[in-house]
C-alpha angles and dihedrals in degrees: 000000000000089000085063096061095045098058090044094054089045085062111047089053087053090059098043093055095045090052089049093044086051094043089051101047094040088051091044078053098054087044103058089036096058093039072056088056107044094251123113119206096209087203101057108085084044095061095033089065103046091042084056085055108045089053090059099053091046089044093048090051092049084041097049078052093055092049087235097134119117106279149151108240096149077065105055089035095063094057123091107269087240084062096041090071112057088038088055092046099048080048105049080047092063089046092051090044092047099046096037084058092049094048085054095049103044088050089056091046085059096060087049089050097047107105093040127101133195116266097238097036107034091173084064103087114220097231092054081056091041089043087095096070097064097035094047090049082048093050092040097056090039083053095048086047090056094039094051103078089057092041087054092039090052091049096061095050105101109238124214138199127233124223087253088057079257105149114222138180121222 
């Protein structure tokens, strides 16, 4: 069951991210195209960079469920199964923390923002472009939590060395 969610969730955010990438690429497009041409699109640069960010925030999320952030694993692997798991778990607890700070921020920066508009689209409210920041920590931390089981599975596997320094698990 939770596999299925997993991949469900796995690929929602890919969508998401493909959509954003397209959107992106097809709106950089429009808007060399149009500098080429003479035009200017005063709300390019703008969205640009709003649609940059939201695809962070959405990548880092699909990339915190495939386990692709920057890490130490040689680290953690060379210790005993009986220490990884405590390790994982201090350090999953820092993530959480840190991500559960940054969805409740980012939810209060919306209120702050709430009254303000973009400059080149002043029917675009700011907290519609800053919403990003508290849905991509959401999705971040909901991506760590299913994650997590296989992350602790795979820590209490023993892992063993090969003659040529190759790492293998049984």
């Amino acid at each position: 069951m939770l596999s299925r969610v997993r991949n469900g969730f796995e690929r929602l955010l890919e969508s998401i991210v493909i959509l954003l990438m397209v959107v992106l690429t097809v709106e950089v497009i429009l808007g060399v195209t149009y500098r080429k041409l003479g035009w200017t699109l005063g709300w390019y640069d703008e969205i640009a960079e709003v649609t940059l960010a939201w695809l962070t925030y959405y990548g880092a999320a699909l990339a915190a469920l495939k386990g692709a952030h920057i890490g130490f694993p040689g680290i953690v692997d060379a210790l005993a199964p009986r220490c990884r798991v405590p390790l994982i778990v201090v350090g999953e607890c820092f993530v959480f923390a840190f991500f559960l700070v940054l969805t409740w921020t980012g939810v209060q920066v919306l209120d702050v923002l709430a009254t303000d508009t973009l400059v080149s689209l002043p029917e675009v409210p700011v907290s519609y472009t800053q919403s990003a920041i508290p849905i991509g920590g959401a999705l971040f931390l909901i991506a760590e939590a299913l994650r997590l089981p296989e992350l602790l599975r795979r820590a209490r596997e023993p892992i063993s060395v090969s003659p040529s320094g190759v790492e293998k698990s049984p």
